[in-house]
N, C-alpha and C positions, 0 to 999 in steps of 0.2 A: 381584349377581355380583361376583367378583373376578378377572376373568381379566384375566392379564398380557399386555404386550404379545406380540405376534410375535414368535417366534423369528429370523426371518431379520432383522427390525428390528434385535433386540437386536445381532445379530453386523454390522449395519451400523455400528449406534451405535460399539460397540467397536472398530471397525476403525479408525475417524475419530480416537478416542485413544489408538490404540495408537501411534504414530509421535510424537505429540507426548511421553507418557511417557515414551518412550525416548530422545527428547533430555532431558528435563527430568530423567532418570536420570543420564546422561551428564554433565550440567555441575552436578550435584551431586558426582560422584564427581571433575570436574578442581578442582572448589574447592576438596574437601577435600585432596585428591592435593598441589597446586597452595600449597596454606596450609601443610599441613605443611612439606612438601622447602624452603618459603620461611624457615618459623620455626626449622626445623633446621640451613641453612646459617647464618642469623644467631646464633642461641645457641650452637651446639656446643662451641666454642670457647672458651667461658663456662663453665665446670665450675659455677662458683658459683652461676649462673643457671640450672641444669637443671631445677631447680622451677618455674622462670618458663616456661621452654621444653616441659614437659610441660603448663602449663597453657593455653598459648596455644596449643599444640598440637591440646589435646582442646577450647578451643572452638568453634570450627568446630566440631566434629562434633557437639557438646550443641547448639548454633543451627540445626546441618539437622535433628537429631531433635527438635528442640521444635516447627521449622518444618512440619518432616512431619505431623508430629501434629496441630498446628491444621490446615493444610491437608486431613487425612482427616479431620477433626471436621465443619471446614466443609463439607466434600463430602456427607459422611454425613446434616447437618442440610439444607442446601440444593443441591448439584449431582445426589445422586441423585434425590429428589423432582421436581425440574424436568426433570429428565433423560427420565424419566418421561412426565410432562404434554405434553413439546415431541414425546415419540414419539407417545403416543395423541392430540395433535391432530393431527400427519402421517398417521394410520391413518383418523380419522375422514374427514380432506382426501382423502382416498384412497378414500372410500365405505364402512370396515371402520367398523359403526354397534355392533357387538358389543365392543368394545373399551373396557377400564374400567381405570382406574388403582388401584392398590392401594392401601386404605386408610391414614393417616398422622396416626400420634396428637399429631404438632408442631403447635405455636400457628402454626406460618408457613405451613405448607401443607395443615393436615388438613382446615379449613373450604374452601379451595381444590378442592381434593381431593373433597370432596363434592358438592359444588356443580358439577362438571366432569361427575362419576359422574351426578350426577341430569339435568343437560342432554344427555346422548347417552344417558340412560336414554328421554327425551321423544322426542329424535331416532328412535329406532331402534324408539318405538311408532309413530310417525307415519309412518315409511317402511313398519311392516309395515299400519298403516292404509289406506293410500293404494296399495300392495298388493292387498288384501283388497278393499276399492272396488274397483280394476280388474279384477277378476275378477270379481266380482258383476258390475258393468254389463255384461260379459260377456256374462257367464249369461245375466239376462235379456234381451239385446237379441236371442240366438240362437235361442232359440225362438219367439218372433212373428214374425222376420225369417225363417226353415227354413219357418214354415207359410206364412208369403206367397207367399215364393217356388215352394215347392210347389202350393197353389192355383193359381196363376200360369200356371204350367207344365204343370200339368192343363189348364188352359182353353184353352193352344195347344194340346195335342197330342191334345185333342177327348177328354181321359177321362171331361169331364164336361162338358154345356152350358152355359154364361156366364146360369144362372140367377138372379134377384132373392137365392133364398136361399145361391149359393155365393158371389155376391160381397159380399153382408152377412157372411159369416163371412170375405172377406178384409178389410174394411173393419174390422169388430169389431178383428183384427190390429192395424192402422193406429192404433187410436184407443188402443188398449192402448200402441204409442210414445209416440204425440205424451202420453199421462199420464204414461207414464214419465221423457220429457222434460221435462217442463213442472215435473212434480217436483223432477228433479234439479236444476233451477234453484231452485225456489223454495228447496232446501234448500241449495244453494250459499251464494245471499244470505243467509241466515239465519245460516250458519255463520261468516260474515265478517262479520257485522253492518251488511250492506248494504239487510237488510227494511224497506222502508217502512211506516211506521205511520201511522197515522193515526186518534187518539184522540180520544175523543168521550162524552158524559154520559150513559148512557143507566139503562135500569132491569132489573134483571134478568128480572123476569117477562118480558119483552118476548121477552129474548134464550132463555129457556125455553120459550116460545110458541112462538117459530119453529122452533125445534128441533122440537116434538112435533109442528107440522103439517109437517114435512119426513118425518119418518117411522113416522109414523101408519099408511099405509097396507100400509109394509114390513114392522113389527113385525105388525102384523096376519094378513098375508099368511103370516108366519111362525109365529103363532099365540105370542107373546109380545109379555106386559102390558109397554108403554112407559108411566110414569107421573113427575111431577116433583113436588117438591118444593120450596114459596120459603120459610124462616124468616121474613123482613120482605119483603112484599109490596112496598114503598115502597123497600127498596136498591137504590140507585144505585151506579155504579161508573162509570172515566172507562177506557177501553179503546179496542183498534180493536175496532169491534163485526162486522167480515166476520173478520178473522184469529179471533177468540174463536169467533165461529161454527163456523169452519171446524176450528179443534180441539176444539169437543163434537161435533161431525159426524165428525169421524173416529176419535172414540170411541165413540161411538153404534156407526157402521157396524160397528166392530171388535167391538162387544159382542154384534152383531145375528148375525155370522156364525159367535160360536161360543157362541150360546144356545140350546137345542134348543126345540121346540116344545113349549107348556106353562110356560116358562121367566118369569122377569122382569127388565127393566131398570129402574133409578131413578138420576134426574138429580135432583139435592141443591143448592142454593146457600142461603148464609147466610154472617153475619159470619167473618172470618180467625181460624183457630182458632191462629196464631200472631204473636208480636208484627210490628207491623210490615207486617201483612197485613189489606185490608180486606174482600174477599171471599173464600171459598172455595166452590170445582165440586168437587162429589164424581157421579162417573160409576160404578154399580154393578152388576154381572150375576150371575146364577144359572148361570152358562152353566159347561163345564168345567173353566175355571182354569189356570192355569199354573205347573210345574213350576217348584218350587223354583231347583234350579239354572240355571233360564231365566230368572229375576226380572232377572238383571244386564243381560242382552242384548237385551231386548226395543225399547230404544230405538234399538239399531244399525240402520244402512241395511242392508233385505234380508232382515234376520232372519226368520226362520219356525221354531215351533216343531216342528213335522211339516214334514220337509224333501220325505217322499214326495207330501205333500197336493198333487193336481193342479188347484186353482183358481188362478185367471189372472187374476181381474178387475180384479185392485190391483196397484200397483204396487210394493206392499213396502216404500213408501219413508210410510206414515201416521203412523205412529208416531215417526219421527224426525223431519220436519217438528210434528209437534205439541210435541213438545218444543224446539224451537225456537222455535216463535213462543211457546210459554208463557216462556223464557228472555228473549223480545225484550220483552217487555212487565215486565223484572224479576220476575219469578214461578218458583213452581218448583212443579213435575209429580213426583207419587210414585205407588207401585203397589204392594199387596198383591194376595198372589192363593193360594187353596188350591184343589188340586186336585179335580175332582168338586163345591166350592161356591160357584164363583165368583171373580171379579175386580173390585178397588176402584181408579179412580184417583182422584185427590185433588188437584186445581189448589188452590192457596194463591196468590194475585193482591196487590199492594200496595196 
């Protein structure tokens, strides 16, 4: 974007040098005034000298217009540029995160000028970030907290008896917080790089194993094939072996709820399929897939593809914590996905 400063800025700015101009107008015109009437009482009187007196005359006035001119040069290459910069950091100081200076093709301020544009370009995605957050946590905190409280209130005013199964379904409530809480920490520290690690030797069948007896019983129940895959039975890797677990579990989970029955998941590991990487987790489902132009967001806190979809059991925040601890560990997390055939994610680990 290029949008100029503020209007009302601008007629501040010029107000500030409007007065000084106009002195500096002023004692241009008594020098000149001032040089002449001086060189004309000395000469006049000098017939001989009138060439001398007409020249000393027009100096002055050649010395203000030469003076003017660099003076508007200089202004033009550096006082309006800065002029500039000194308003859109007063607009920014002032919370105006929309505000960009106009580009400038000078060697003195064009890189300045960029570099300005791209730092309140960061600013002004982080405040609509941070935005966006607080109305999410919102969102969610409002509907387990409306159902509590209505159970709640049911149970005094006798709409319903203080049964085993009404108060499992306010308790269910509760627990749906405290995950969303516990979350939003975990992804806090992640995002500050506050995650404690705690790396260790281990072998990857290991970490496959436990994965397929964690959800054996679910995929089944669902009536989809969970099956792995090890290239080198004997690959070791040095990792935190709970944080790794916990983001193929909450890929799993994520593949398990949107694989239909009949469907199949496969968990992959084998050597880094790029430089610089010594294992790679590929996570794969049959399940519906996701929307092209949903691929970019999938990582954000909250996101849901199906905004109407009424399950409750996560906290929305899975996805983003896994990409986090895949980040904390120097790694990086990608994702393909077509619609109607499935979803690929793909850890590449160092």
């Amino acid at each position: 974007m290029t949008d100029s400063t503020p209007a009302p800025r601008q007629r501040a700015a010029g107000s500030r040098f409007a007065p000084f101009a106009l002195i500096a107008f002023l004692v241009v015109l008594l020098f000149i005034g001032g040089t002449a009437a001086t060189l004309y009482l000395i000469f006049s009187e000098y017939s001989g000298v009138r060439n001398v007196w007409i020249l000393a005359c027009g100096a002055p006035v050649a010395v203000v217009i030469v003076g003017f001119l660099i003076v508007f040069n200089l202004y033009t290459r550096f006082g309006r540029p800065l002029r500039q910069i000194l308003n859109a950091i007063d607009a920014v100081a002032e919370g105006d995160r929309s505000v960009r200076v106009q580009p400038d093709d000078s060697p003195q301020f064009g890189e300045l000028i960029k570099r300005f544009n791209a730092m309140v370009g960061e600013l002004e995605r982080a405040e609509q970030q941070r935005r966006n957050l607080t109305a999410d946590i919102a969102h969610e905190l409002r509907t387990p907290l409306h159902l509590i409280q209505g159970n709640l209130e049911a149970l005094l005013d006798g709409v319903y008896p203080p049964t085993p199964e009404h108060l499992n379904a306010t308790l269910d409530e509760t627990r749906l917080l405290t995950r969303l809480v516990n979350d939003m920490q975990t992804l806090s520290l992640a995002e500050t790089g506050q995650l404690p690690l705690h790396p260790t030797r281990f072998a990857l069948a290991d970490l496959l194993q436990d994965l397929t007896t964690s959800f054996a019983a679910q995929a089944a129940a669902g009536g989809v094939a969970l099956t792995t895959h090890l290239v080198d039975a004997d690959q070791e890797i040095t990792a935190d072996y709970d944080r790794l677990n916990q983001v193929l579990s909450n890929l799993v989970a994520n593949a398990l709820r949107y694989t239909p029955p009949g469907g199949a998941i496969t968990v992959s590991a084998g050597p880094g399929a790029r430089a610089g990487r010594s294992a790679s987790l590929v996570v794969s489902d049959t399940g519906s897939g996701i929307a092209a132009e949903d691929l970019a967001f999938i990582f954000d806190r909250f996101w849901r593809a199906d905004r109407s979809r009424g399950e409750r059991t996560h906290s929305g925040l899975g996805l983003a914590i896994t990409r986090q601890w895949v980040h904390a560990h120097g790694g990086t997390i990608d994702v393909q996905s077509t619609v109607g055939s499935g979803t690929t994610f793909r850890l590449e680990l160092p």
